[in-house]
C-alpha positions in Angstrom: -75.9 45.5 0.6 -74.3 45.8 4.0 -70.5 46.5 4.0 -69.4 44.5 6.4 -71.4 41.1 5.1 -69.1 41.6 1.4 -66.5 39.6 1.2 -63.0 40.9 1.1 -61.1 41.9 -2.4 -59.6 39.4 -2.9 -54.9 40.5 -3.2 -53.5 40.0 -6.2 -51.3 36.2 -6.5 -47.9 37.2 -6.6 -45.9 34.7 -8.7 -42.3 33.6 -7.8 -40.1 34.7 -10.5 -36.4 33.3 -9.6 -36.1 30.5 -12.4 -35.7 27.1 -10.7 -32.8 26.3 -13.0 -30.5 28.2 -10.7 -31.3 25.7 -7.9 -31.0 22.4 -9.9 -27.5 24.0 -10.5 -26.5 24.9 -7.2 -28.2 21.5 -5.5 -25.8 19.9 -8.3 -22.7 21.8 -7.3 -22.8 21.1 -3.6 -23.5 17.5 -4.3 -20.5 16.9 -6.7 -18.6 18.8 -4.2 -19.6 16.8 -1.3 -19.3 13.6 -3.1 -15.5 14.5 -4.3 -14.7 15.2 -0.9 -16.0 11.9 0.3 -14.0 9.6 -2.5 -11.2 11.2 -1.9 -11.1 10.9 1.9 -12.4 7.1 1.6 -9.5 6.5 -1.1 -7.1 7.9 0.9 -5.9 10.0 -2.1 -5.8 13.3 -0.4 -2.6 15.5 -0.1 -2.6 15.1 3.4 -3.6 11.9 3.5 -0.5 10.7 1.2 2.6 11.2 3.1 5.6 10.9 1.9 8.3 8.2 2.6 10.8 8.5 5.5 14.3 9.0 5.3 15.6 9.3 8.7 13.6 8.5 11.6 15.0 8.4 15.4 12.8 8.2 18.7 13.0 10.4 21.1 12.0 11.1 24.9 11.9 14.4 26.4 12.1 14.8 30.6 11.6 17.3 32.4 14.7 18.1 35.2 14.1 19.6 38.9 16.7 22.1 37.7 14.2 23.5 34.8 16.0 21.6 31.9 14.5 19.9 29.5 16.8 15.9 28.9 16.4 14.4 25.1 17.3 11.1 25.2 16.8 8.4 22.9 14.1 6.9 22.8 15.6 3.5 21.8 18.8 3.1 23.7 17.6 5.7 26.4 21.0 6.9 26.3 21.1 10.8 26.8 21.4 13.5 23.7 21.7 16.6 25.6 19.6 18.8 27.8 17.9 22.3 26.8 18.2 25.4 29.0 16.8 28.1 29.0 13.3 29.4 27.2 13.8 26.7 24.1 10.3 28.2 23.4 9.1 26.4 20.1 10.4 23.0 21.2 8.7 23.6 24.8 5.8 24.8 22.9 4.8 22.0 20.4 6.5 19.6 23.3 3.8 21.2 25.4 0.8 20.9 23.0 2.0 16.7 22.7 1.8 16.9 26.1 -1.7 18.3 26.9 -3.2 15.4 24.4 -1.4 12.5 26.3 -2.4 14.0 29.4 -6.1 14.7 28.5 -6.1 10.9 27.3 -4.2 9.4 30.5 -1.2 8.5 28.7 2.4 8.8 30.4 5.3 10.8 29.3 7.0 7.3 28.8 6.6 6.7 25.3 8.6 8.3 22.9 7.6 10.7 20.7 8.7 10.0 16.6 10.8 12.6 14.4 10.7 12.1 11.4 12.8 13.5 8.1 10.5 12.9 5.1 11.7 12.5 1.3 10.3 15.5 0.4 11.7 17.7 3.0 9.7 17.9 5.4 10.1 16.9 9.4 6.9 15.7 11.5 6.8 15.0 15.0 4.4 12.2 15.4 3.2 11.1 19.0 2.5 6.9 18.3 1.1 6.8 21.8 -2.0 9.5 20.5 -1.9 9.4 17.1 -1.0 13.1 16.7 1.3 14.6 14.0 2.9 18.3 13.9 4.3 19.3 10.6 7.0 21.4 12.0 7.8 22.7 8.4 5.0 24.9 8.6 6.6 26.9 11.1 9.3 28.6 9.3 12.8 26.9 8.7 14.1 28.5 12.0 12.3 26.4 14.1 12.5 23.3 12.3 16.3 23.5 12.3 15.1 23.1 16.3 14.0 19.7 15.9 16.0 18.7 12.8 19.4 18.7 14.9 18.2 15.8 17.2 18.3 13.4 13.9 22.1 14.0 13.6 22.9 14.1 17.5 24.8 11.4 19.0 24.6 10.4 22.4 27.1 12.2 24.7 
């Protein structure tokens, strides 16, 4: 018989030996995990989702000045707090980052941002006009000191 008319040998079947048990378990663990994640974020139940009451809260506006200064007023009365020289660079900075959302969404500088002194602890800056919150505790008690002082200023 010719060589070339004989069919091929044919290769030995190879057969898959990772047990499929494995996957039914993993498929189950991503699922319970992604399914958690979605009750809790549709209950509201998550620790960032559950803040914690207010104890002090005071509006506030900040202005730029020709001469470089930065005026914190009330954002209430409008009456003035005091004005920062200088570098002031974590207020400018997280002032600055508030900033660059209102501006990206076409909002003014008019409407005051929120401090706020939570039960726990904790200070926020909120911006009501974008929605944004900085949890200024997470920056080391140095710099919150920075924003906690305008709760107990009076107007000069």
């Amino acid at each position: 018989m010719n060589a070339a008319l004989m069919p091929a040998p044919k290769a030995p079947r190879t057969t898959d030996t990772f047990p499929q048990w494995v996957l039914y378990c993993a498929g189950g663990i991503i699922a319970f995990a992604l399914i958690s994640v979605g009750l809790v974020r549709i209950t509201g139940n998550g620790p960032d989702q559950r803040a914690a009451a207010a104890t002090v809260e005071r509006s506030l506006r900040f202005e730029d000045l020709p001469d470089h200064g930065v005026l914190v007023s009330d954002g209430a009365t409008g009456e003035k707090l005091t004005v920062l020289y200088g570098e002031q660079g974590f207020v400018r900075g997280v002032l600055r980052a508030l900033s660059r959302e209102r501006h990206s969404r076409g909002i003014g500088s008019q409407p005051p941002f929120k401090l706020v002194a939570h039960v726990d602890g904790r200070i926020s800056l909120m911006d009501p006009a974008t929605g944004e919150r900085i949890d200024l505790g997470s920056f080391g008690p140095s710099n919150t000191a920075e924003f906690a002082r305008f709760l107990a200023m009076q107007p000069e």
